[in-house]
N, CA, C and O of each residue as an XYZ file, in Angstrom:
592
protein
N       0.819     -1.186      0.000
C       0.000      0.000      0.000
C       0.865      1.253      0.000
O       0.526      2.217     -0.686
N       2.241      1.284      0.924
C       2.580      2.136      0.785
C       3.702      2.240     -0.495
O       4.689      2.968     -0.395
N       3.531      1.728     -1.254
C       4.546      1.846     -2.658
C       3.722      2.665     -3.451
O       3.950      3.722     -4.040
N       2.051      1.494     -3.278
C       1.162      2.397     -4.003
C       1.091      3.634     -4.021
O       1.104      4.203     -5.113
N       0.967      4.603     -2.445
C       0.711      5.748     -2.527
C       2.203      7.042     -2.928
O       2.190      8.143     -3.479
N       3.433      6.121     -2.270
C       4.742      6.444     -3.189
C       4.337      6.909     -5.217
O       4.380      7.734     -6.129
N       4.008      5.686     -4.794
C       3.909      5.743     -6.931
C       3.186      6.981     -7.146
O       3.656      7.958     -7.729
N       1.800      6.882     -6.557
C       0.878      7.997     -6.856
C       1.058      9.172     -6.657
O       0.309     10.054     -7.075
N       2.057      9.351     -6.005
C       2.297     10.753     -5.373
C       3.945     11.437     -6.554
O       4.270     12.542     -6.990
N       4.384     10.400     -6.611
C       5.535     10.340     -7.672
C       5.180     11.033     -9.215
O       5.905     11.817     -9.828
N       3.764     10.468     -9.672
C       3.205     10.847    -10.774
C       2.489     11.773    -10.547
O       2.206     12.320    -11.613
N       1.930     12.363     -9.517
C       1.103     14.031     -9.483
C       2.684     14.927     -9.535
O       2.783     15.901    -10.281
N       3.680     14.543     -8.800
C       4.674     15.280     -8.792
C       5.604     15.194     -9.911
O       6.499     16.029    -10.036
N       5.441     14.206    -10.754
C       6.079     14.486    -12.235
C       5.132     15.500    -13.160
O       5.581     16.377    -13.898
N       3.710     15.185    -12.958
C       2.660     15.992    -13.768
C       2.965     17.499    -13.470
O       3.287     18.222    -14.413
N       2.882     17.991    -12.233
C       3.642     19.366    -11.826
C       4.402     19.531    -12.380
O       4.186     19.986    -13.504
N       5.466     19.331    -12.053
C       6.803     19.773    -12.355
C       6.831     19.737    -13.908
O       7.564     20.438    -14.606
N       5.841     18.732    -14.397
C       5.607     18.593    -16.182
C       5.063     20.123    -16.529
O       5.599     20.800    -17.407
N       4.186     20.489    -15.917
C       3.254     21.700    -16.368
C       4.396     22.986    -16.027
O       4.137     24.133    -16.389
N       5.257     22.761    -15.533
C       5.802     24.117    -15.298
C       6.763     23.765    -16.526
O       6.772     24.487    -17.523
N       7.675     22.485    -16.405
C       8.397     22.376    -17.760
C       9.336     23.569    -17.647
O       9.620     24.066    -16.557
N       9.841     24.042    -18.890
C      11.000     24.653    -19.311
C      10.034     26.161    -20.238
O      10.420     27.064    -20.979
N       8.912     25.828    -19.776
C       7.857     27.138    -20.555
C       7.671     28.194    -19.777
O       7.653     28.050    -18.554
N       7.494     29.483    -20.393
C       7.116     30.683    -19.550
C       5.593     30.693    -18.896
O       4.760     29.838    -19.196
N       5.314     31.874    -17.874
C       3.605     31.732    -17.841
C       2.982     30.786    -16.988
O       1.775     30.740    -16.749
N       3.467     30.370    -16.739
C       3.034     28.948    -15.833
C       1.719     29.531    -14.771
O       1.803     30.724    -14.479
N       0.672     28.848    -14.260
C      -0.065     29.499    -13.831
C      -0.203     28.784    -11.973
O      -0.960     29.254    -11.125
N       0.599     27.776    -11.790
C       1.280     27.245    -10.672
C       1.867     28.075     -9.685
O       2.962     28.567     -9.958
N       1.256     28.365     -8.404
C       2.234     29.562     -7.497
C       3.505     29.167     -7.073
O       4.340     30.040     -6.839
N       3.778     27.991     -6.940
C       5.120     27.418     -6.405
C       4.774     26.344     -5.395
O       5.373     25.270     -5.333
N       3.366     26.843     -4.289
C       3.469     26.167     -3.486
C       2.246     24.780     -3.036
O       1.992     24.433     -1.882
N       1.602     24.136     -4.404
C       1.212     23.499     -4.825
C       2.039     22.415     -4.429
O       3.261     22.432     -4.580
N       0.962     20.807     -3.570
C       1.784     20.093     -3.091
C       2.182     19.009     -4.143
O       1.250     18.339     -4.588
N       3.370     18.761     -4.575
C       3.370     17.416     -5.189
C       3.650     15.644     -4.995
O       3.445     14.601     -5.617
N       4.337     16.179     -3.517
C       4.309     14.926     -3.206
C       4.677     14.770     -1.432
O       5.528     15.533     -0.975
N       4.143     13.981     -0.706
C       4.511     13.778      0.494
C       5.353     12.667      0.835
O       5.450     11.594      0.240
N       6.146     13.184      2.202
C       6.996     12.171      2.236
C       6.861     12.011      3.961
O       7.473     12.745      4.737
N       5.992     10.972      4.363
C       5.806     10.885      5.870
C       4.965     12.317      5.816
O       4.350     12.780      4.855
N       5.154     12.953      7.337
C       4.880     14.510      7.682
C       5.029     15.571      6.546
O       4.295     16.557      6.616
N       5.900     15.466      5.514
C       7.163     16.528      4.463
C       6.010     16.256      3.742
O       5.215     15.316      3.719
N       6.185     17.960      2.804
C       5.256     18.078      2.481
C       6.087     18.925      0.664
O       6.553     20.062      0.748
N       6.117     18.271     -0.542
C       7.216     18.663     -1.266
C       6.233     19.538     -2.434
O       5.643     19.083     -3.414
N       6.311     21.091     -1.881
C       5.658     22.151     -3.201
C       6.486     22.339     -4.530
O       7.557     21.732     -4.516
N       6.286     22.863     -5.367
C       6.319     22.501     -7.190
C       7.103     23.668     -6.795
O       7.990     23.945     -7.602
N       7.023     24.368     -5.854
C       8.309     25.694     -6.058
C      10.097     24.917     -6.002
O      11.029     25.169     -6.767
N      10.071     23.802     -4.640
C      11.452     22.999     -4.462
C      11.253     22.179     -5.775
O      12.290     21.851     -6.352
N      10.053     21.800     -6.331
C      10.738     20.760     -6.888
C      10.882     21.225     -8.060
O      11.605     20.504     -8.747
N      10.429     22.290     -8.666
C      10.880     22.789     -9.790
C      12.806     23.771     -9.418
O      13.645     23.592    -10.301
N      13.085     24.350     -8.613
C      14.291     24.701     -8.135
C      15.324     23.390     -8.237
O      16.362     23.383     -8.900
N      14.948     22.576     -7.647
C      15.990     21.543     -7.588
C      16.231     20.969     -9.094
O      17.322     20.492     -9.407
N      14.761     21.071    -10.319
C      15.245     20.912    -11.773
C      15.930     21.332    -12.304
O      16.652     20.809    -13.153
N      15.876     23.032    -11.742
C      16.121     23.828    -12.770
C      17.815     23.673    -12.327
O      18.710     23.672    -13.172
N      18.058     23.544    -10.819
C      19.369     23.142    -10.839
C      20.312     22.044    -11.469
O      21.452     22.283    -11.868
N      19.708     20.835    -11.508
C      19.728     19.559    -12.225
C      19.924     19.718    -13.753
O      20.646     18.959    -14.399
N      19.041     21.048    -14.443
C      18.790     21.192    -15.836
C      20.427     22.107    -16.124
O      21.084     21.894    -17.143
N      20.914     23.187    -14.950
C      21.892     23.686    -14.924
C      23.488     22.806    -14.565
O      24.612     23.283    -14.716
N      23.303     22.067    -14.297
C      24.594     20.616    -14.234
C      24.672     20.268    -15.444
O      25.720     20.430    -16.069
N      23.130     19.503    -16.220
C      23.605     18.813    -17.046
C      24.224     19.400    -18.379
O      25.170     19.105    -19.109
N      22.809     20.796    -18.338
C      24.011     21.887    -19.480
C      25.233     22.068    -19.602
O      25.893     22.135    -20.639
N      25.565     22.151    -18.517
C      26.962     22.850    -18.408
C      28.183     21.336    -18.666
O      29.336     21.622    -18.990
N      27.833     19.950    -18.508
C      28.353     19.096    -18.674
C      28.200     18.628    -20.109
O      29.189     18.325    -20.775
N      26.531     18.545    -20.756
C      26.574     17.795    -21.964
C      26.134     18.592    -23.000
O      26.442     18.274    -24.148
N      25.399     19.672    -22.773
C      25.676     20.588    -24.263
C      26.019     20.876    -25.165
O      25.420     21.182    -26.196
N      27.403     20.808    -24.840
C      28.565     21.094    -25.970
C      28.695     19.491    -26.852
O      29.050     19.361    -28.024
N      28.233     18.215    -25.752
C      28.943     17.047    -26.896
C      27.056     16.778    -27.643
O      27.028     16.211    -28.735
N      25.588     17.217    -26.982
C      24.765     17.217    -27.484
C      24.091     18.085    -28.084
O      23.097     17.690    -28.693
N      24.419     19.503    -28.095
C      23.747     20.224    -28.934
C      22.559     21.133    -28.516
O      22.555     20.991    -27.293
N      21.790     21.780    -28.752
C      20.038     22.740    -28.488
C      19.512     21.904    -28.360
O      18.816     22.035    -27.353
N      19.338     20.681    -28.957
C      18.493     19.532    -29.120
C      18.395     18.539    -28.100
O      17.607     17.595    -28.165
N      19.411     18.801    -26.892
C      19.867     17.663    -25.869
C      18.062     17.396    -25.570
O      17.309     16.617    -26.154
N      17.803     18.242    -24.588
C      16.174     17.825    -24.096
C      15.298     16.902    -24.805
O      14.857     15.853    -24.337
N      15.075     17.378    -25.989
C      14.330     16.800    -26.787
C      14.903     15.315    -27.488
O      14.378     14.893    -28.518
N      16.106     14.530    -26.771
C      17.081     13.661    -27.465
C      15.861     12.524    -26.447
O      15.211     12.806    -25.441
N      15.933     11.389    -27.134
C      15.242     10.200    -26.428
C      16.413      9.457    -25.930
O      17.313      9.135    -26.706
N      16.447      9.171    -24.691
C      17.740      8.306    -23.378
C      17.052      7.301    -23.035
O      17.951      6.561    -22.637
N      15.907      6.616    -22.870
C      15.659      5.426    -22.263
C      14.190      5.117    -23.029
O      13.126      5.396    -22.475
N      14.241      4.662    -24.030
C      12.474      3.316    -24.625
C      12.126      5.370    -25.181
O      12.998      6.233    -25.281
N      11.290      5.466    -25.315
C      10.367      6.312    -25.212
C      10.520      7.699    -24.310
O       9.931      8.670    -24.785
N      11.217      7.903    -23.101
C      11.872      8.861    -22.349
C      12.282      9.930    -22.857
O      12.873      9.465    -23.832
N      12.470     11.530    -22.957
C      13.139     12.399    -23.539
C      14.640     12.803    -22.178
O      14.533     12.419    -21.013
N      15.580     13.403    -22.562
C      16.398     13.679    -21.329
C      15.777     14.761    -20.492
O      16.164     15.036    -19.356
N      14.673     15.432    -21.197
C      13.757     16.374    -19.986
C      12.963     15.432    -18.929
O      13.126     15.386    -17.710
N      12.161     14.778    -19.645
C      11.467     13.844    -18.694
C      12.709     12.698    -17.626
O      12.507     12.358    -16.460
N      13.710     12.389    -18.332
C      14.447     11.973    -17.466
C      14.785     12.688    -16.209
O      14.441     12.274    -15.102
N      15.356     13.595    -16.376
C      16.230     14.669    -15.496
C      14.991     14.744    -14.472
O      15.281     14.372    -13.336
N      13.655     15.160    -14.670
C      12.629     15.592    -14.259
C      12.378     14.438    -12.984
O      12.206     14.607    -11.777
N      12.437     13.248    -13.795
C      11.688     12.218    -12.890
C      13.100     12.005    -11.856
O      13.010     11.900    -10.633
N      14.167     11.973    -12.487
C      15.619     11.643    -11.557
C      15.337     12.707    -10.092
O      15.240     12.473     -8.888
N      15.287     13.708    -10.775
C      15.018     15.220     -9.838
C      14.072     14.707     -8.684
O      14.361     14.851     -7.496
N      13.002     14.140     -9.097
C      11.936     14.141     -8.126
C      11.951     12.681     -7.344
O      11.182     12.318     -6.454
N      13.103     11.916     -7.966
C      13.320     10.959     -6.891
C      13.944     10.811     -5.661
O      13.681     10.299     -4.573
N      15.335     11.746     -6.451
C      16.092     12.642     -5.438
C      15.670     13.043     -4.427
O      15.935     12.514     -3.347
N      14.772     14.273     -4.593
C      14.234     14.860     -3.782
C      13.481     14.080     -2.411
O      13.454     14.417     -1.227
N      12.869     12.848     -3.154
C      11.794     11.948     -2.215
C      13.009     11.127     -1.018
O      12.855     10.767      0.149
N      14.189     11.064     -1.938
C      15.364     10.070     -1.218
C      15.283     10.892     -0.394
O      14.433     10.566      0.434
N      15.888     12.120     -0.112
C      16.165     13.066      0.292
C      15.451     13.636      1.742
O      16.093     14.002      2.726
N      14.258     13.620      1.645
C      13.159     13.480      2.614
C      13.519     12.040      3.578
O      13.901     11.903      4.740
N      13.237     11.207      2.630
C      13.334      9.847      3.770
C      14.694      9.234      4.544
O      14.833      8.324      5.361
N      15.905     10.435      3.712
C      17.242     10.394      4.589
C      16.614     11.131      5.766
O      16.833     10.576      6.843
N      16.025     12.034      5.813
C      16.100     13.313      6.458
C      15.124     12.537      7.742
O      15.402     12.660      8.935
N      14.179     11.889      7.322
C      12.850     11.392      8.612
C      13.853      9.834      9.514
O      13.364      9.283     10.500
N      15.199      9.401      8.924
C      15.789      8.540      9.544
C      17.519      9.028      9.965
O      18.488      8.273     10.055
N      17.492     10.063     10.107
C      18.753     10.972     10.347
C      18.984     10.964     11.457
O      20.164     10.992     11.805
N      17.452     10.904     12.876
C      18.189     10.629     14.415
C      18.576      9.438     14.174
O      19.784      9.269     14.344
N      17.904      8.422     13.791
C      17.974      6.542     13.831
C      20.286      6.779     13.746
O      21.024      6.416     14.662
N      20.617      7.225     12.846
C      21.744      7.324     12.957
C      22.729      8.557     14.160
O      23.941      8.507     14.372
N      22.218      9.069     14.468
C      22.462     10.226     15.296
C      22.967     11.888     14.392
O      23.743     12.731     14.843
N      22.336     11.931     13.240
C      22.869     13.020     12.666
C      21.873     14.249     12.631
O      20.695     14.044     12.341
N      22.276     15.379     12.889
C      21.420     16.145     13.498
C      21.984     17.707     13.130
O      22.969     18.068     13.774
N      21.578     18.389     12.412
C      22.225     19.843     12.116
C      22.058     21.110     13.715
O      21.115     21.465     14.422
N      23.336     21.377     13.676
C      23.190     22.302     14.615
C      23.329     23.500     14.293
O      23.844     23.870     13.238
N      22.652     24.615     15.629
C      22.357     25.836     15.609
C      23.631     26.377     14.336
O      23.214     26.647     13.210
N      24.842     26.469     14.580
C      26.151     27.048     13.245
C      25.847     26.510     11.964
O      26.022     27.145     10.924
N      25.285     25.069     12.029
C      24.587     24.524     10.548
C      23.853     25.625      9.857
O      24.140     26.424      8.966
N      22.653     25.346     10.692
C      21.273     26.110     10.208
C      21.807     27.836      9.773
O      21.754     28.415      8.688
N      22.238     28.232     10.916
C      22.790     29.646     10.804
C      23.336     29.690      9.191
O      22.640     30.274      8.360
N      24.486     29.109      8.831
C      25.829     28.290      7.538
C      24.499     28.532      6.351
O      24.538     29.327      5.411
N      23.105     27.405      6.781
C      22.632     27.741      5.804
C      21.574     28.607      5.386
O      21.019     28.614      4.287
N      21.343     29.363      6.413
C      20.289     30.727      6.056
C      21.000     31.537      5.253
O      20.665     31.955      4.145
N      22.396     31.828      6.087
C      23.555     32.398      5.116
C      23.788     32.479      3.657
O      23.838     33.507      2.982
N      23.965     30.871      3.141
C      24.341     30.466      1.772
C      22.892     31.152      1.140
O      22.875     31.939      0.193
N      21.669     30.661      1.898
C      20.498     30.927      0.940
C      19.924     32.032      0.455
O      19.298     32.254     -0.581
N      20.453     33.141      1.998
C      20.735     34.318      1.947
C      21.401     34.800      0.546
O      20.867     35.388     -0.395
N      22.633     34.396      0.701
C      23.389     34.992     -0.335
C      23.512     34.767     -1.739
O      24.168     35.393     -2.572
N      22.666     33.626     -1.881
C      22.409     33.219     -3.570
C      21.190     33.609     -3.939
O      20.917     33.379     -5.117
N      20.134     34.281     -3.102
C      18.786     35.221     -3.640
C      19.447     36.696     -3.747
O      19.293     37.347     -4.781
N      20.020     37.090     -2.900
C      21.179     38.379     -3.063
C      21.664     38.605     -4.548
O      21.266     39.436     -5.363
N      22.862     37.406     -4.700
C      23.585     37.557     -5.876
C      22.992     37.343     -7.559
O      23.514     37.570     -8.651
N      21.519     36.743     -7.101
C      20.919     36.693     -8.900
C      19.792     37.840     -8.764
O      19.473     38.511     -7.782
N      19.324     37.833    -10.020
C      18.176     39.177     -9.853
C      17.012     38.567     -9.876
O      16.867     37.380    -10.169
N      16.226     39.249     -9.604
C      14.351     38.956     -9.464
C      14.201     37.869    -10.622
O      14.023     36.678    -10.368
N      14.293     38.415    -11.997
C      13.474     37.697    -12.971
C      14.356     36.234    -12.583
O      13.556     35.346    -12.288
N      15.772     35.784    -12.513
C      16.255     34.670    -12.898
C      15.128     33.646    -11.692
O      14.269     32.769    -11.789
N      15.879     34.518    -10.494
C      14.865     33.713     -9.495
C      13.586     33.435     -9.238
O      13.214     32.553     -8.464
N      12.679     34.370    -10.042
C      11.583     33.817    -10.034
C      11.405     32.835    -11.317
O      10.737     31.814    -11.158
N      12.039     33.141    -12.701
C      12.498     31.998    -13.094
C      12.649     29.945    -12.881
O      12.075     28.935    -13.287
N      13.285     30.156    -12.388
C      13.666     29.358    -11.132
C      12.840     28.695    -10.273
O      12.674     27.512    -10.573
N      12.103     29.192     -9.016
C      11.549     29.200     -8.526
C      12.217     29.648     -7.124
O      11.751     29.516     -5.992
N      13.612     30.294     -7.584
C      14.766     30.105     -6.607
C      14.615     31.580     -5.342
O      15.083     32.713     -5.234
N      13.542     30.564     -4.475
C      13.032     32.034     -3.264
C      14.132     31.273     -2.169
O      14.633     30.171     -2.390
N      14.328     31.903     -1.240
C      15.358     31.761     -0.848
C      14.735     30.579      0.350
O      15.617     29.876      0.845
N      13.557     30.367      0.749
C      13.046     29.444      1.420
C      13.131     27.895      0.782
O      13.162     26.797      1.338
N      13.156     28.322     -0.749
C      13.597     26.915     -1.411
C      14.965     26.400     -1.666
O      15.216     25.195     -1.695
N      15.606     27.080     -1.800
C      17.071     27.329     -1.569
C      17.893     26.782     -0.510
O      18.830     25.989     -0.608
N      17.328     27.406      0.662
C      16.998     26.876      1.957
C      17.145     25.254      2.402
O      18.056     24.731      3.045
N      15.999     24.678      1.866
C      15.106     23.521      1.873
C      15.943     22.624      1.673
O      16.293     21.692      2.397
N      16.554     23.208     -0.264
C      17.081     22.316     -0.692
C      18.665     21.890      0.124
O      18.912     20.792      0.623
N      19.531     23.004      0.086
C      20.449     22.845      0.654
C      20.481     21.733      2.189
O      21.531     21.572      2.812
């Protein structure tokens, strides 16, 4: 049952993150839920941020040997490398959560200089880009935040 509701929640949160895509206009506020994880609660603002970061790696790595056309290239049966990246992104993210809900079980635990470290960083990377990229993005500094 609970794979089931994994799965189901996996595919509203690919459909999101589908509708925002790589298009302008989007009519999605950011904080639309796409998927839960236990208590965690994962809005289309992180999970589109964490793409657009994902979409910014792979550019910068395979561009040059694939071309304008990379996205639109088919990587697995039927798959495009957008829909890949997309679904990779949002698995991530789910891993990510369920490290996070078994983090005492190991004793790991961010402290007060952590948290501080990362208001800081998140601070300073809504600082250093301008309005349009970050709203772009979805990159508010609470998602930023999150992700880090």
């Amino acid at each position: 049952m609970k794979k089931k509701i994994v799965s189901l929640a996996m595919a509203a949160a690919m459909l999101a993150v589908s509708v925002t895509g790589c298009g302008e206009g989007s009519a999605l506020t950011g904080n639309e839920i796409v998927a839960e994880i236990g208590d965690t609660k994962i809005n289309v603002g992180l999970a589109e941020f964490y793409a657009r970061y994902e979409q910014a790696q792979y550019e910068t790595y395979y561009m040059s040997y694939y071309g304008d056309n990379m996205w639109s290239m088919p990587v697995d049966g039927n798959m495009t490398y957008e829909e890949s990246v997309k679904n990779n992104a949002l698995y991530a993210l789910e891993s990510m959560y369920v490290i996070e809900d078994h983090a005492d079980e190991y004793g790991v635990k961010l402290t007060a200089e952590d948290e501080a470290a990362l208001e800081k960083a998140a601070k300073a990377f809504v600082e250093a880009n301008d309005a349009e990229v970050l709203e772009s993005i979805s990159g508010t500094e609470e998602n930023v935040y999150e992700l880090l």
